[in-house]
C-alpha positions in Angstrom: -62.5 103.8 -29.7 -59.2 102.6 -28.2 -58.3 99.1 -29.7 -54.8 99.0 -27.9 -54.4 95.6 -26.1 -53.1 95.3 -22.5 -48.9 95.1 -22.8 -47.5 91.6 -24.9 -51.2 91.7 -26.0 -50.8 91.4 -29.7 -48.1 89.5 -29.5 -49.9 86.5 -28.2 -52.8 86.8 -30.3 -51.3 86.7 -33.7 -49.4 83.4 -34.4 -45.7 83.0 -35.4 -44.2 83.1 -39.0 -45.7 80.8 -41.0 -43.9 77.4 -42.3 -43.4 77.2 -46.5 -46.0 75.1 -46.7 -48.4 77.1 -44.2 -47.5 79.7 -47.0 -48.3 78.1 -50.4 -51.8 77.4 -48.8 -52.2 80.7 -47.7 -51.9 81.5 -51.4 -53.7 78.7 -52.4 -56.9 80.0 -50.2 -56.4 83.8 -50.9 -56.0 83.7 -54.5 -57.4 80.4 -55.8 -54.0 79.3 -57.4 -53.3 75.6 -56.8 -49.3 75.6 -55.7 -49.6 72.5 -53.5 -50.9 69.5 -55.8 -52.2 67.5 -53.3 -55.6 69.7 -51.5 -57.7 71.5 -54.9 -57.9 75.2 -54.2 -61.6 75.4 -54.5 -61.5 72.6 -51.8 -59.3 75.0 -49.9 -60.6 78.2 -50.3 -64.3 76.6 -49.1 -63.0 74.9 -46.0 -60.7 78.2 -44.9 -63.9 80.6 -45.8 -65.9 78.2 -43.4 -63.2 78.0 -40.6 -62.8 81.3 -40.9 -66.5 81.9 -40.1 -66.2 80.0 -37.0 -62.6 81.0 -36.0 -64.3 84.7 -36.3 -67.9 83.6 -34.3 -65.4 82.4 -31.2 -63.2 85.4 -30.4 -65.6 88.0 -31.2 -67.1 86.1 -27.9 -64.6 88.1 -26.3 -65.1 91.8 -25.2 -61.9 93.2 -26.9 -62.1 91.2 -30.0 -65.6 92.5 -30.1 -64.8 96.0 -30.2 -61.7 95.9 -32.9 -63.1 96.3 -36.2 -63.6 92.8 -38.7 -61.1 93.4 -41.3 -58.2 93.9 -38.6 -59.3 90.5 -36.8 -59.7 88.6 -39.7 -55.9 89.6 -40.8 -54.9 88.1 -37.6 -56.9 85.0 -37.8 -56.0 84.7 -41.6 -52.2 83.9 -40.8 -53.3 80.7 -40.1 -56.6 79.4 -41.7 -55.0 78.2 -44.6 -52.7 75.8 -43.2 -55.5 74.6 -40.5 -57.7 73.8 -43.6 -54.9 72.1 -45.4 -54.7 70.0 -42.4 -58.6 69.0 -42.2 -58.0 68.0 -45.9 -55.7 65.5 -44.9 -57.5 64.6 -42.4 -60.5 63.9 -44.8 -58.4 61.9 -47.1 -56.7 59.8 -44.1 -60.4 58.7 -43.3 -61.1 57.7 -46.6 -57.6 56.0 -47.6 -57.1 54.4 -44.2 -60.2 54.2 -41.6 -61.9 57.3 -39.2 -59.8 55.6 -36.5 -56.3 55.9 -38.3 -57.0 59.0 -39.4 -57.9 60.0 -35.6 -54.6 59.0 -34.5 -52.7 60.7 -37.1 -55.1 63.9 -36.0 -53.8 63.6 -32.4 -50.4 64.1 -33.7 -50.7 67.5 -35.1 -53.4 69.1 -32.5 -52.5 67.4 -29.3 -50.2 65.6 -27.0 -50.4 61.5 -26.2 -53.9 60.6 -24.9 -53.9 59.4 -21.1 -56.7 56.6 -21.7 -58.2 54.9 -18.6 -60.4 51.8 -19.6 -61.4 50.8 -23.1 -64.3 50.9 -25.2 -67.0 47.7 -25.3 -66.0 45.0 -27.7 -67.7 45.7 -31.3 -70.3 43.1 -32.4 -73.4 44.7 -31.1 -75.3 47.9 -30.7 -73.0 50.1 -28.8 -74.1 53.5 -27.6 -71.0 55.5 -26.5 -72.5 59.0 -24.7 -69.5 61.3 -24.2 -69.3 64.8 -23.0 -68.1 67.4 -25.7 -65.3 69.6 -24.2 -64.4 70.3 -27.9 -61.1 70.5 -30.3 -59.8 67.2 -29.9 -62.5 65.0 -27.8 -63.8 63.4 -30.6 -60.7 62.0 -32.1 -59.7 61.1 -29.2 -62.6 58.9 -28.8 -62.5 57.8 -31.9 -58.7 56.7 -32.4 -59.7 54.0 -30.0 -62.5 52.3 -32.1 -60.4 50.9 -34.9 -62.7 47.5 -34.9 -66.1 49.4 -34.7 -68.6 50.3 -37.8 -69.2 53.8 -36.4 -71.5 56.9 -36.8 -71.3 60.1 -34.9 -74.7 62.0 -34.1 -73.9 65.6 -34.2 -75.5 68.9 -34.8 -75.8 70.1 -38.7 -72.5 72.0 -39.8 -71.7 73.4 -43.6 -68.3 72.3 -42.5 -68.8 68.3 -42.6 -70.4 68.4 -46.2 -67.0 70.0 -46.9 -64.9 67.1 -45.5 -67.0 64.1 -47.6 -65.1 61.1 -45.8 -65.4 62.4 -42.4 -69.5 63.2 -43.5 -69.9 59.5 -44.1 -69.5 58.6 -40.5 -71.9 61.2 -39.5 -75.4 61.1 -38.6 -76.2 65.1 -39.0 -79.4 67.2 -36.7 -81.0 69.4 -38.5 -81.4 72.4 -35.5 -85.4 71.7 -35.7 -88.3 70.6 -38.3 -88.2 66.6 -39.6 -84.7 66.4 -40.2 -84.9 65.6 -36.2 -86.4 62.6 -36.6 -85.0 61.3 -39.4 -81.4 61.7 -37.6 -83.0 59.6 -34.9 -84.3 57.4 -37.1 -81.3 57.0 -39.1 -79.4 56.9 -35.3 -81.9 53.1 -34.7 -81.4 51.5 -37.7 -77.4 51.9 -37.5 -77.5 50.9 -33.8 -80.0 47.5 -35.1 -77.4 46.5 -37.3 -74.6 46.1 -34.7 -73.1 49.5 -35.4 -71.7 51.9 -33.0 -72.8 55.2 -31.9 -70.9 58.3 -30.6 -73.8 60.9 -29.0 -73.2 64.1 -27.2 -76.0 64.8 -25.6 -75.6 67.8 -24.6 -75.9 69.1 -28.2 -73.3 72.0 -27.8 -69.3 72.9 -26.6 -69.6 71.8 -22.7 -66.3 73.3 -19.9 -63.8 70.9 -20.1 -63.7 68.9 -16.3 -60.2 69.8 -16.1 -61.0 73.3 -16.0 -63.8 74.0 -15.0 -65.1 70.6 -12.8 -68.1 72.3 -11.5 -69.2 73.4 -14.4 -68.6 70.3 -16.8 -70.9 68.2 -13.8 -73.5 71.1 -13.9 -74.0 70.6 -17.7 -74.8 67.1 -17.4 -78.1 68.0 -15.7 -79.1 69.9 -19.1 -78.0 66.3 -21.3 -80.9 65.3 -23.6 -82.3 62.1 -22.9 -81.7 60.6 -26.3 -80.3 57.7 -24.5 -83.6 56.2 -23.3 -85.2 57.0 -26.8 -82.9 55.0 -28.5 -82.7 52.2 -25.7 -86.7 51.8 -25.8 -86.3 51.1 -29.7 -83.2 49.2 -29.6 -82.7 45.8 -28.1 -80.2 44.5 -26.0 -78.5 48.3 -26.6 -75.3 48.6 -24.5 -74.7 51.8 -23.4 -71.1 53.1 -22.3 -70.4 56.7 -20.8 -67.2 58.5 -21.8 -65.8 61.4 -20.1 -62.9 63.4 -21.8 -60.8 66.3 -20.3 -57.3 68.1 -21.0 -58.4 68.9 -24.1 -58.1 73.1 -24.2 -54.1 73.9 -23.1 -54.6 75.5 -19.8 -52.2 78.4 -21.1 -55.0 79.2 -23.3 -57.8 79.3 -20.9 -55.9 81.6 -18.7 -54.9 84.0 -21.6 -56.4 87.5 -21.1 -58.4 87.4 -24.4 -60.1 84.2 -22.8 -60.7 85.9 -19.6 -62.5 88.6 -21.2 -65.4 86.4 -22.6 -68.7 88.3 -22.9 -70.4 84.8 -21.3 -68.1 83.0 -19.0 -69.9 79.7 -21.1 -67.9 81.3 -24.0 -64.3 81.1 -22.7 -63.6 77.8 -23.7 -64.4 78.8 -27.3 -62.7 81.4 -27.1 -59.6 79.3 -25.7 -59.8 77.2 -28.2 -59.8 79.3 -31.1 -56.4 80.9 -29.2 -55.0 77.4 -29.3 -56.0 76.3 -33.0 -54.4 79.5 -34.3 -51.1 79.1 -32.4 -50.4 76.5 -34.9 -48.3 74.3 -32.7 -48.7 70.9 -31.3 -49.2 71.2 -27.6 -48.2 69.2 -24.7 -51.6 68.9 -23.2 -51.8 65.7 -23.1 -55.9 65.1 -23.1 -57.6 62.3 -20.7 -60.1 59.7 -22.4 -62.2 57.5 -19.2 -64.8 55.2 -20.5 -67.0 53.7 -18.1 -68.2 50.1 -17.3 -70.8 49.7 -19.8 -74.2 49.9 -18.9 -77.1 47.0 -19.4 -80.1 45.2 -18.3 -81.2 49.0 -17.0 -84.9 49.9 -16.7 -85.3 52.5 -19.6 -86.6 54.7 -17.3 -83.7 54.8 -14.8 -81.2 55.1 -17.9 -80.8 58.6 -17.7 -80.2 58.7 -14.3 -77.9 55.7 -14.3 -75.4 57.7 -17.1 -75.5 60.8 -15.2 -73.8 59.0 -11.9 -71.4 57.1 -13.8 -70.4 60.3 -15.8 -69.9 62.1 -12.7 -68.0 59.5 -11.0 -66.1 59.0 -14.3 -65.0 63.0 -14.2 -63.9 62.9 -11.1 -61.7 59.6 -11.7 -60.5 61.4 -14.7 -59.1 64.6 -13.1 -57.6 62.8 -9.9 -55.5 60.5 -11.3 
């Protein structure tokens, strides 16, 4: 079977030489020697084994990843686990020495360019529903570096990478994928919401097209949203709820790269996109776009649903003209 890419194929898949430090936590992660005292190499070697996993799951997404055998993709995605790891550790201990928004900030600087932000999130104090769409990579921090005065909790979909990262685990509220671990994430989602907290859903439970790239996509995929909304709203009182649209987040380079293009399920080219851009290794100047809506309340329960899916749309389309 021919594995030959098309010409200047390899060279943009594997990423550039590797910085000293980018090299002591290679080692650390391949050989379970701790040269760098600040990240433990068991920590290490876990979080790059899981990254790995998912780094591997996204480009085999595309057709000619799919065909080259395991061992020769996972050299080239190898290169530059280690040092992506090393940076989640740090991450992880930002959170816990100085706050999830802090630490979101600092994020920014080392996966993405300057947010564009275009309205600002509702005053903390109260039970604050913030329903975003989830282009991936950076959206969440995004969001998040803007909440610095908020007692917040994510609801997200059940990873083995958060129970890696303990800090960043303690502002999540995890969904099991089915069984009672549903509704005890729901449950768990009220009782935060009751006691003034602030909540970060994604309704639509899975990596959605970035408006930026793909606007008719990113509006189609609201109509498949959850309505977790209106549950929540019919147990909460007096719940504000605020729609958030994010875009700019996946470097359009990296959408347009041939490997992307390739994507067994045009739904999968954004993952594969990113997975391009997380192993370049290289701040980018995307510079991603955070819109958060007027807030929503006094809405019947039953219109709620509907009420978030105009304002999101109206809210992408704001996003990407300005």
């Amino acid at each position: 079977m021919d594995y030959r890419p098309p010409p200047g194929g390899p060279s943009e898949v594997e990423p550039g030489p590797r910085s000293e430090k980018e090299d002591a936590l290679h080692r650390d992660a391949a050989t379970g020697q701790r040269s760098n005292p600040g990240y433990g190499s068991d920590r290490l070697a876990r979080i790059a084994g899981l990254c790995r996993q998912d780094m591997l799951a996204a480009l085999s997404n595309s057709r000619w990843l799919a065909r080259m055998p395991r061992r020769l993709l996972q050299r080239l995605v190898e290169r530059r686990i280690a040092g992506f790891a090393g940076q989640l550790i740090e991450f992880d201990d930002r959170i816990a020495r100085d706050g999830l928004a802090s630490a979101s900030a600092w994020g920014l600087t080392q996966w993405s360019g300057p947010v564009q932000q275009y309205g600002h999130p509702a005053p903390p104090g109260g039970p604050l529903l913030l329903v975003s769409n989830h282009p991936g990579l950076v959206d969440a921090i995004t969001l998040l570096s803007t909440l610095a005065d908020h007692d917040v909790r994510l609801l997200v979909a059940e990873r083995p990478l958060f129970h890696a990262l303990p800090a960043l685990q303690a502002h999540l509220i995890s969904v099991a994928p089915a069984g009672a671990g549903r509704a005890q994430a729901l449950r768990a989602a009220v009782r935060h919401l009751r006691s003034g907290g602030t909540l970060v859903t994604y309704p639509a439970g899975h990596i959605e097209p970035d408006p930026a790239a793909d606007p008719g996509g990113a509006r189609a995929a609201l109509a498949r949203w959850s309505p977790s909304a209106t549950y929540l709203a019919r147990r909460v009182p007096a719940l504000t709820v605020q729609p958030v649209a994010v875009s700019h987040v996946i470097a359009a380079h990296y959408r347009r790269h041939w490997l992307a293009r390739q994507a067994i399920d045009p739904e999968d080219r954004d993952a594969i996109a990113a997975a391009l851009q997380v192993l370049a290794a290289r701040v980018h100047d995307n510079q991603p776009r955070l819109a958060l809506g007027t807030p929503i309340t006094g809405v019947a329960t039953n219109a709620l649903q509907s009420e978030i899916k105009q304002k999101m749309t109206a809210l992408m389309h704001e996003n990407l003209s300005q």
